[in-house]
C-alpha positions as CSV (number, residue, x, y, z in Angstrom):
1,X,274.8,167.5,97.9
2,X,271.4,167.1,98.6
3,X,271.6,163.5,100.4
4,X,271.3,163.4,104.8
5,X,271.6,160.0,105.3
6,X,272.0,156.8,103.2
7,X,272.6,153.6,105.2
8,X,272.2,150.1,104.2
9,X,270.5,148.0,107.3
10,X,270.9,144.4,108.1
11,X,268.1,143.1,111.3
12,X,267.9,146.2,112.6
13,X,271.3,147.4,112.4
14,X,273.7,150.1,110.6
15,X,276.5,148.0,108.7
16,X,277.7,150.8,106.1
17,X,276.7,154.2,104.4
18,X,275.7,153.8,100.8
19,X,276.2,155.9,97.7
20,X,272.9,156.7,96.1
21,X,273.5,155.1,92.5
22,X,275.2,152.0,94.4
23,X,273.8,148.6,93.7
24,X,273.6,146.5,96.6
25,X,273.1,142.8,97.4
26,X,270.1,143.0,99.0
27,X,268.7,139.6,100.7
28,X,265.4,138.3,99.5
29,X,263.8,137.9,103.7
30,X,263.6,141.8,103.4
31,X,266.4,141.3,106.8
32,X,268.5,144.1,105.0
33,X,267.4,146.9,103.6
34,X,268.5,150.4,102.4
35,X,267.1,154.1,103.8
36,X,268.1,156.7,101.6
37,X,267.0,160.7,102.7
38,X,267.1,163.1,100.1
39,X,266.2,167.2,100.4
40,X,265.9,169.1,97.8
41,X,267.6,166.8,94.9
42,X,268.4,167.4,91.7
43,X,267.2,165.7,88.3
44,X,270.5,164.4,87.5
45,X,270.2,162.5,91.8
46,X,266.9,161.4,91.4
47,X,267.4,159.8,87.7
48,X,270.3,158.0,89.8
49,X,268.1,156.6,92.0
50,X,265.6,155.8,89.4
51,X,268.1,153.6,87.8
52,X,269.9,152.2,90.6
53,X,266.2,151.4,92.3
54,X,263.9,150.7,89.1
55,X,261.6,153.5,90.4
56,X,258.8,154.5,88.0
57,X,259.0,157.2,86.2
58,X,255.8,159.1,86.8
59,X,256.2,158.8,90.6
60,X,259.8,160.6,89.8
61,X,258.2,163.5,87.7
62,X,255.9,163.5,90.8
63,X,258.7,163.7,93.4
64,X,260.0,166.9,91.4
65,X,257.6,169.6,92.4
66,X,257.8,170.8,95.6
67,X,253.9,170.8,96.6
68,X,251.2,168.5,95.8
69,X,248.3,166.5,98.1
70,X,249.0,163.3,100.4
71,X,248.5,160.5,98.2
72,X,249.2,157.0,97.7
73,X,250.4,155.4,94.4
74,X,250.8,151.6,93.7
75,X,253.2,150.9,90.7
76,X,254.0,146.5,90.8
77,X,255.5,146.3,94.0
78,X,256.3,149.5,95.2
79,X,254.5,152.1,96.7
80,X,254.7,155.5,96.2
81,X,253.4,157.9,98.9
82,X,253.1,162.0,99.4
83,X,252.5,163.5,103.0
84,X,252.2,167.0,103.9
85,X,254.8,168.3,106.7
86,X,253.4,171.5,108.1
87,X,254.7,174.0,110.6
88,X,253.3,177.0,112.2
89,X,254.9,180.7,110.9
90,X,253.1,183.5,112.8
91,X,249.2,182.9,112.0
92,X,250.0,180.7,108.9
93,X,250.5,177.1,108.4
94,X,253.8,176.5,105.9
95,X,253.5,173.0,104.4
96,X,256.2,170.8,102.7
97,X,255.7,167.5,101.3
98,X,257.3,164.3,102.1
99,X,257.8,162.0,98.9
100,X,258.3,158.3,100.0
101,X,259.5,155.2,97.5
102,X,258.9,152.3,99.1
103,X,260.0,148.8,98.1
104,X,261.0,145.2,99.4
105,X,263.9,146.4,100.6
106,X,264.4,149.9,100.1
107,X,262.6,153.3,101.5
108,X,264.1,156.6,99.6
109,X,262.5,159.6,101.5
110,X,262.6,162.7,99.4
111,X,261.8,166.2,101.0
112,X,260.7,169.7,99.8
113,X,260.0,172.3,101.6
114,X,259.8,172.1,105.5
115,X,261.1,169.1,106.1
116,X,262.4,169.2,109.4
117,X,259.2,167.4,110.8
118,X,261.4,164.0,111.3
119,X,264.0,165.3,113.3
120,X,266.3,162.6,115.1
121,X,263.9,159.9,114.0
122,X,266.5,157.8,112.5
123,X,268.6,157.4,115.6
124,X,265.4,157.0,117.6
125,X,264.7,153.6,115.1
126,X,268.3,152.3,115.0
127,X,268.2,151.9,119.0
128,X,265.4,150.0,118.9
129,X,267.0,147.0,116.6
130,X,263.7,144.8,117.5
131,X,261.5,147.1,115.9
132,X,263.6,149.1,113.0
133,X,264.7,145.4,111.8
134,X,261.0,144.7,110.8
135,X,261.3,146.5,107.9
136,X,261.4,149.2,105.3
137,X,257.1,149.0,105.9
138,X,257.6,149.8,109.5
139,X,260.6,152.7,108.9
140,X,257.0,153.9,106.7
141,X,254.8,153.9,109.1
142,X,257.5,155.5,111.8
143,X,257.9,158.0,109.0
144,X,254.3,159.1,108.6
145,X,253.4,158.8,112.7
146,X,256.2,161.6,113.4
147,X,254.6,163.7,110.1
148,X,250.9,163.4,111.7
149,X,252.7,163.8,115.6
150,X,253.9,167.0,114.4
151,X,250.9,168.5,113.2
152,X,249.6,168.4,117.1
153,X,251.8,171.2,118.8
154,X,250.6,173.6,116.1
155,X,247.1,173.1,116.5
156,X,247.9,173.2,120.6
157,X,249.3,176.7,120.0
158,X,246.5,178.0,117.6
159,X,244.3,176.7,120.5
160,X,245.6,178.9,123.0
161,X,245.2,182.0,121.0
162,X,241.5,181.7,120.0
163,X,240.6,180.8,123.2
164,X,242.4,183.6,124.6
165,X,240.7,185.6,122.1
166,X,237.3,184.2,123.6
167,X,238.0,185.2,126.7
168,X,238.6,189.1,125.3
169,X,235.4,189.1,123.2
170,X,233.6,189.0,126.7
171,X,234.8,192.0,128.2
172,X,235.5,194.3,125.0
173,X,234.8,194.7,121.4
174,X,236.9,192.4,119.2
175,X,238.5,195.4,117.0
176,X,239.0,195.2,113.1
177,X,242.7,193.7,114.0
178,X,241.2,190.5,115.5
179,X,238.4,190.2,113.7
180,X,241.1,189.9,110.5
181,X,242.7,187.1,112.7
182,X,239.7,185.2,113.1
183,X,239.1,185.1,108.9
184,X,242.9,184.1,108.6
185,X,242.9,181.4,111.2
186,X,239.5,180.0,109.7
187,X,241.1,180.0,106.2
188,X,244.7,178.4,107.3
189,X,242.3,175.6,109.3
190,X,239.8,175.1,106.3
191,X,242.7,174.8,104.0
192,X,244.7,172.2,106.3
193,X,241.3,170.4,106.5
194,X,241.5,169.1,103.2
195,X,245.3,168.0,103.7
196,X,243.9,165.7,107.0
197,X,240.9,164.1,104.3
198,X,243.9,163.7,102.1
199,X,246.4,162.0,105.1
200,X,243.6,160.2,106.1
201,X,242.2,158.7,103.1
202,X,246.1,157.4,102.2
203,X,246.4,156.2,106.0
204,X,243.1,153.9,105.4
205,X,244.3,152.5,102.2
206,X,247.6,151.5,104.0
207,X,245.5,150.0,106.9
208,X,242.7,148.3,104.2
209,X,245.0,147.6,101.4
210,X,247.2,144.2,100.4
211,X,250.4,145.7,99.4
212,X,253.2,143.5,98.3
213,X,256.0,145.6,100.3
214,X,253.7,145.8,103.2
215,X,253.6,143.0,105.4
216,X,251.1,141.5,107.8
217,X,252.7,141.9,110.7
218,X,253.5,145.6,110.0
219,X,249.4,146.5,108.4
220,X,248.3,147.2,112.1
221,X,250.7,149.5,113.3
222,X,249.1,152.2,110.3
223,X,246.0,151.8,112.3
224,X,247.8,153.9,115.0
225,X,248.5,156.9,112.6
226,X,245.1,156.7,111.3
227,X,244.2,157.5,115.0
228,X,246.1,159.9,115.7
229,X,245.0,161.6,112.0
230,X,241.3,161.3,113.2
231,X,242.2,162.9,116.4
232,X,244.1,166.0,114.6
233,X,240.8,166.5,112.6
234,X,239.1,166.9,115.5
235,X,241.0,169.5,117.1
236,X,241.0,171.2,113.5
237,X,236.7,170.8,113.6
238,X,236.5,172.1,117.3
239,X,238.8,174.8,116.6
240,X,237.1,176.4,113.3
241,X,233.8,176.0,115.5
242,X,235.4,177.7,118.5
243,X,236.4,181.1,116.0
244,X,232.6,180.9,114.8
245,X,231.8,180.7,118.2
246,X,233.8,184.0,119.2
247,X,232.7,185.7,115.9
248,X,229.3,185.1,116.6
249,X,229.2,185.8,120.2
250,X,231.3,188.9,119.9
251,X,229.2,190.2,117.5
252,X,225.6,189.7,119.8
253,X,227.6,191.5,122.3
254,X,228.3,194.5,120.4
255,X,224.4,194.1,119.1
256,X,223.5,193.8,122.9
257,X,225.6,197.1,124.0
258,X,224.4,199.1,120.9
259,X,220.6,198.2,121.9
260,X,221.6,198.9,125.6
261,X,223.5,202.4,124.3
262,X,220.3,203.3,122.5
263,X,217.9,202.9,125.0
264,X,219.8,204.9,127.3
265,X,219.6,207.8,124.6
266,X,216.0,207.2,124.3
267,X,215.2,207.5,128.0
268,X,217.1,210.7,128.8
269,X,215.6,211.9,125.2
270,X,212.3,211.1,126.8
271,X,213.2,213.1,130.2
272,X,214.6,215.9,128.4
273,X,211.5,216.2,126.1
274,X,209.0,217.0,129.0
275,X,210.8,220.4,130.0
276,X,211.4,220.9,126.8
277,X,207.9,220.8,126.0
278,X,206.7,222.9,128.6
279,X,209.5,225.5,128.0
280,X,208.4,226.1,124.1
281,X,204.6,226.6,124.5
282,X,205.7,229.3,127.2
283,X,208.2,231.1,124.6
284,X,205.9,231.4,122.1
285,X,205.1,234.7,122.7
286,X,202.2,234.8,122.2
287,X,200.2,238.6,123.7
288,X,196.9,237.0,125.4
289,X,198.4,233.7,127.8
290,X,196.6,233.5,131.1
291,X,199.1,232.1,133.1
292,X,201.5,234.8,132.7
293,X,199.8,237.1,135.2
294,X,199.9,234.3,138.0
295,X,202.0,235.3,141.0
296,X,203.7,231.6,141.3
297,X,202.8,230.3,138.0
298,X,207.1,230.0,137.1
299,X,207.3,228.4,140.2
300,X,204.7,225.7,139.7
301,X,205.7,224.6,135.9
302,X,209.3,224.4,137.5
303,X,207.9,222.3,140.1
304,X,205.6,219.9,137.5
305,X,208.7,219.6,135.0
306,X,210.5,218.4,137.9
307,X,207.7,216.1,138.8
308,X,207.7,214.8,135.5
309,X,210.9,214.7,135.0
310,X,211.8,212.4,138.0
311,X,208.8,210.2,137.7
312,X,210.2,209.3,134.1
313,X,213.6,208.3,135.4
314,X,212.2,206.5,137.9
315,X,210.2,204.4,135.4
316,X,213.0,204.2,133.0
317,X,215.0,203.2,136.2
318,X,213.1,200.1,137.3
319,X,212.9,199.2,133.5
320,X,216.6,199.0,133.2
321,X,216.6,202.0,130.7
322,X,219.3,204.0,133.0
């Protein structure tokens, strides 16, 4: 069986579990309310709850497939919304969705996927009687702050990495193993970067919209998830610049120690060359060379490629060459 929890409410508080297909007497001051939580159902459960609730039906084709964008969806008065749950696996983001009918006096929360994002949210609601007995448009909002909440600790721990990362790329090469990270992390954040546009757009519709099933009173507490949406996107934005950051920088190191390699090459090329020089017009061979009768002639060329010699390094010295 596919249903967690199924509880009909009355100000606040648990009076009785519920079946799914059960009709109940529901009052018209939205004091009682039912909070059904499916995962994973099957066709036959959610045509029982599109009966028993008068749910439309393209919002339950919708609530069939396991993956599809935040969204909002207004059918007469009930609102039909998708979030995104997201967890982190290794150096990838797994995402599940959240598919929430919403009425006067009834929320039906159906997950797919990682769903785990709510946790003990239910009990947190039901001790706060003050607060849960506002309404199946605040149990909503409760529903989507923990989805948005959760996304934080990933994004803290993807943090921590690339940063550590950035501290590496100053000391040593970043090898073909990180540099591989870096692409995968920048693709898992550019891809959850259009599931925040999506959570945020739905958020500000639920802040700026006149919905019947959302009341006054309850309107400004979205405000607070689109908050803490904007602030998620932030983190997301400073994190993809942070891996450009470490790409860039690591590769104008490895440009800096190539040029510094090189002209270290150059100079002791440029050493080695004078000898070198002197040494091949003196094996030429050749029969008639005046020097070769001088009594201290090998003596002196030894001593002006020495000369030579250290007068280069100690040019290439002061130039920070060597």
């Amino acid at each position: 069986m596919s249903v967690i929890a199924a509880y009909y409410y009355n100000k606040g508080l648990r009076v009785r579990e519920i079946a799914i297909d059960e009709q109940v007497q529901l009052d018209k001051d939205r004091s009682g309310f039912c909070w059904i939580a499916l995962r994973e159902p099957t066709a036959d459960e959610l045509k029982a709850i599109q009966t028993t609730y008068n749910l439309h039906p393209l919002a339950i084709d919708n609530a069939m497939h396991p993956l599809c964008p935040p969204k909002l969806e207004a059918y007469n008065e009930e609102l039909y919304v998708v979030a995104q749950t997201a967890e982190l696996d290794g150096d990838q983001i797994r995402y599940g969705k959240m598919a929430i009918f919403t009425g006067h006096n009834h929320l039906i929360s159906v997950r797919h996927g990682n769903g785990g994002a709510l946790g003990n949210l239910r009990e947190q609601l039901e001790a706060s009687p003050a607060l849960f007995g506002k309404g199946v448009d605040y149990v909503l909002h409760a529903i989507l702050h923990r989805i948005v909440d959760q996304y934080l600790p990933i994004f803290e721990m993807i943090e921590d990495d690339v940063l550590a990362m950035e501290r590496r790329s100053l000391d040593d090469f970043l090898g073909r193993a990180e540099i591989d990270r870096i692409f995968g992390l920048r693709s898992e954040l550019t891809r959850f970067q259009r599931t925040l546009g999506a959570m945020a757009e739905l958020v500000r519709k639920l802040v700026r919209g006149h919905f019947p099933c959302i009341s006054s009173e309850v309107r400004p507490y979205f405000s607070d998830v689109a908050d803490h949406v904007a602030r998620v996107q932030t983190m997301v934005d400073g994190l993809l610049q942070v891996l450009s950051t470490v790409f860039e920088f690591s590769s104008l190191l490895e440009a800096q120690r190539t040029g510094v390699t090189t002209r270290q090459l150059a100079a002791w090329a440029a050493i080695l060359a004078v000898p070198t020089a002197i040494a091949g017009i003196y094996g030429m061979n050749f029969r008639n060379m005046p020097e070769l009768d001088t009594v201290y002639g090998y003596f002196v060329v030894l001593g002006l490629m020495t000369m030579f010699c250290l007068y280069l390094f100690v040019r290439f010295k002061k130039a920070k060459w060597i």
